[in-house]
C-alpha positions as CSV (number, residue, x, y, z in Angstrom):
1,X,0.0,0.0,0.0
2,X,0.8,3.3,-0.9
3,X,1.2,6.5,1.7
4,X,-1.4,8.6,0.3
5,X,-3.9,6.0,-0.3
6,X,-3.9,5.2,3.7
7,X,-7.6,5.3,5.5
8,X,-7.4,8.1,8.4
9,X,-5.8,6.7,11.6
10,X,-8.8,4.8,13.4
11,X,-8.5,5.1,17.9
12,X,-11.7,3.5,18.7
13,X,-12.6,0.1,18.7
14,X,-14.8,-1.3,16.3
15,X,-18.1,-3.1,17.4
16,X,-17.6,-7.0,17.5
17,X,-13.7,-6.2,18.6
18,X,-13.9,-8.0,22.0
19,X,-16.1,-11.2,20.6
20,X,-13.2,-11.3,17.9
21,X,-10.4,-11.2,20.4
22,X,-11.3,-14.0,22.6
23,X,-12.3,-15.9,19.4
24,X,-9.1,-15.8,18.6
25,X,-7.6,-16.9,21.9
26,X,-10.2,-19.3,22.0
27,X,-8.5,-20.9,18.8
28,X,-4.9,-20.1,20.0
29,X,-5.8,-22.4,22.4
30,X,-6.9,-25.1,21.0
31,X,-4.0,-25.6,18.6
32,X,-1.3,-25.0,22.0
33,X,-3.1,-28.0,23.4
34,X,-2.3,-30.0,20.2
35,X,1.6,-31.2,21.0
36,X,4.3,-31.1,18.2
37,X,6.9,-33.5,17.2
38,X,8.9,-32.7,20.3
39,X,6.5,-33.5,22.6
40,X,5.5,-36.4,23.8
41,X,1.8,-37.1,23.9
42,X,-0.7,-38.9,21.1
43,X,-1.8,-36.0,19.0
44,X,1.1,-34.2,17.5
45,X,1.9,-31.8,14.8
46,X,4.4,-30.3,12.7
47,X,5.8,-27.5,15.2
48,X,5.8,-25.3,11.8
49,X,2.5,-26.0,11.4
50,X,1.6,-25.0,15.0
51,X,3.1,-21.6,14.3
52,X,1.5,-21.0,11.1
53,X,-1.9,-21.0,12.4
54,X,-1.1,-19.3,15.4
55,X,0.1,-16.4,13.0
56,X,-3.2,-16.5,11.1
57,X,-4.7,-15.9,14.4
58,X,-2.9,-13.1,15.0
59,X,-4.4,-11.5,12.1
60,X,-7.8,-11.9,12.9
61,X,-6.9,-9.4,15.9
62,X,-4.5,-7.1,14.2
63,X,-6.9,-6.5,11.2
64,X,-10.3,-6.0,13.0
65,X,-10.1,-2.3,13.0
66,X,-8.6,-2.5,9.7
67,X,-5.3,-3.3,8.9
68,X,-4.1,0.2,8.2
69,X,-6.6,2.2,10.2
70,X,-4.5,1.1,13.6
71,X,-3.1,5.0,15.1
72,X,0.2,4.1,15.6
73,X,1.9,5.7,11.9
74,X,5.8,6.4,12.0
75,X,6.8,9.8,11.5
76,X,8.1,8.5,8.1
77,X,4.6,8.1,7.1
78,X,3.4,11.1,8.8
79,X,6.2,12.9,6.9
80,X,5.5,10.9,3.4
81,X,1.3,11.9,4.2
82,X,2.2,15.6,4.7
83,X,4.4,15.9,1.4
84,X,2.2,14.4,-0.7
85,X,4.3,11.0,-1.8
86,X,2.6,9.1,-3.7
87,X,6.1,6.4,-3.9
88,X,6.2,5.7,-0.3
89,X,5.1,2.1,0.4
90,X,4.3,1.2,3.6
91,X,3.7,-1.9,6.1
92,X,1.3,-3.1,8.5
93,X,4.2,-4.1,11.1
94,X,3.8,-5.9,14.1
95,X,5.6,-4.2,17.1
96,X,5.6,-7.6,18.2
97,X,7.0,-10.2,15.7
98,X,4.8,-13.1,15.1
99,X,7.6,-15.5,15.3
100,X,8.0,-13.9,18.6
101,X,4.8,-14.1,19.6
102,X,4.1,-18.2,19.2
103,X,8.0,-19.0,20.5
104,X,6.1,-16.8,23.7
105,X,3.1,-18.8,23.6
106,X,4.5,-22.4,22.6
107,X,6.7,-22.0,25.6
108,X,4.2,-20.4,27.7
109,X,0.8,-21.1,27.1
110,X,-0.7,-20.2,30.1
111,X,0.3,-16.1,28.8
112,X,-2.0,-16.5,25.7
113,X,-4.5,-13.8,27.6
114,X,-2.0,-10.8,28.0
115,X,-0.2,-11.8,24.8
116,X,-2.9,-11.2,22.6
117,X,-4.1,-8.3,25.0
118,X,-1.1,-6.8,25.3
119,X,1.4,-7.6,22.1
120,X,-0.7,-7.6,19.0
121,X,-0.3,-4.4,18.6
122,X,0.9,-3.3,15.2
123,X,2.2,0.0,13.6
124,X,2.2,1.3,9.9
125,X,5.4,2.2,8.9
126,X,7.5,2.9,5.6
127,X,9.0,0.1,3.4
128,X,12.6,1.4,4.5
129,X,11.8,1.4,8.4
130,X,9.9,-1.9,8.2
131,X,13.4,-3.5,7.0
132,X,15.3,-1.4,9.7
133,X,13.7,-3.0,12.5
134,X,13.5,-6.6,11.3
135,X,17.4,-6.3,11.6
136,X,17.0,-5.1,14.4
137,X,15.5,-7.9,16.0
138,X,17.4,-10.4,13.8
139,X,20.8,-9.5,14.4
140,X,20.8,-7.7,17.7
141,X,17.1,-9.8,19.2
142,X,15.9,-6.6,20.2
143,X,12.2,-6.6,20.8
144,X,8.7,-4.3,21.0
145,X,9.2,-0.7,21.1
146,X,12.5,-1.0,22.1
147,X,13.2,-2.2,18.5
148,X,12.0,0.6,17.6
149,X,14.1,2.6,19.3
150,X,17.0,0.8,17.9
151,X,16.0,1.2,14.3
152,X,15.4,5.0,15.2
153,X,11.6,4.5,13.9
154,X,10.3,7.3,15.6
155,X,5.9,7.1,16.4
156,X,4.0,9.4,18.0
157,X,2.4,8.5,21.3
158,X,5.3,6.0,22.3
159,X,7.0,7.4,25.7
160,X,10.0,9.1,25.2
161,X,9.8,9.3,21.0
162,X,8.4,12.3,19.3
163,X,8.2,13.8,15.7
164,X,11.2,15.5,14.9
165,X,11.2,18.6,11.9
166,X,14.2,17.8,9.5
């Protein structure tokens, strides 16, 4: 997607939200109770497979306000909005990763409720800063905002960040 084709920032929560969070956990549930090839119980599964679907899940929260509607926009996009670029793409970025998010669930089940209450949380950003912060957390496992922070992806409304003029 394109900056200037971007629907306005949405900061309420659409009806039907809550009913699609906890079917979501509901779900996440069910396929942590399914074991993988490492554990040792009847009913197993590819652990690939396990993540997959727990990633799909994620969606089904990240997108119910619309995938692009979510408030948090770097300043890059902000920026690329205000001039009136019509070449910036951007990304619908999990603060987050997913991979992160199912290694945190897989090994810790029991913290499906504030993970998906607390860590699907997802930001637009541009094409650029979206490949900044996945190196960030590949090559030095930096995490959440703090990746952020590390990338120097500056968003409005994080503590301690703030738009910057040029």
């Amino acid at each position: 997607m394109f900056a200037h084709k971007l629907p306005e920032a949405n900061h309420t929560v659409k009806e039907g939200f809550e009913f699609k969070l906890q079917s979501s956990i509901v779900l996440a549930q069910a396929i942590l109770q399914i074991g993988h090839e490492d554990t040792p119980n009847g009913n197993t599964c590819l652990l690939q497979h396990k993540k997959t679907l727990l990633a799909r899940i994620y969606s089904f929260v990240t997108d119910a306000n619309g995938k692009y509607s979510y408030p948090y926009r770097s300043c890059g996009v902000l920026k690329a909005i205000d001039e009136g670029l019509n070449d910036v793409v951007v990304e619908h970025e999990h603060v987050f990763s997913r991979s992160h998010l199912s290694e945190t669930l897989i090994e810790k089940p029991s913290s499906i409720e504030s993970v998906f209450r607390e860590k699907l949380v997802t930001c637009i950003v541009t094409q650029e800063e979206h490949r900044r912060l996945g190196e960030q957390e590949r090559n030095n496992g930096v995490l959440g905002w703090e990746r952020y922070k590390s990338a120097g992806v500056v968003v409005p409304g994080i503590p301690e960040t703030e738009c910057r003029s040029a």
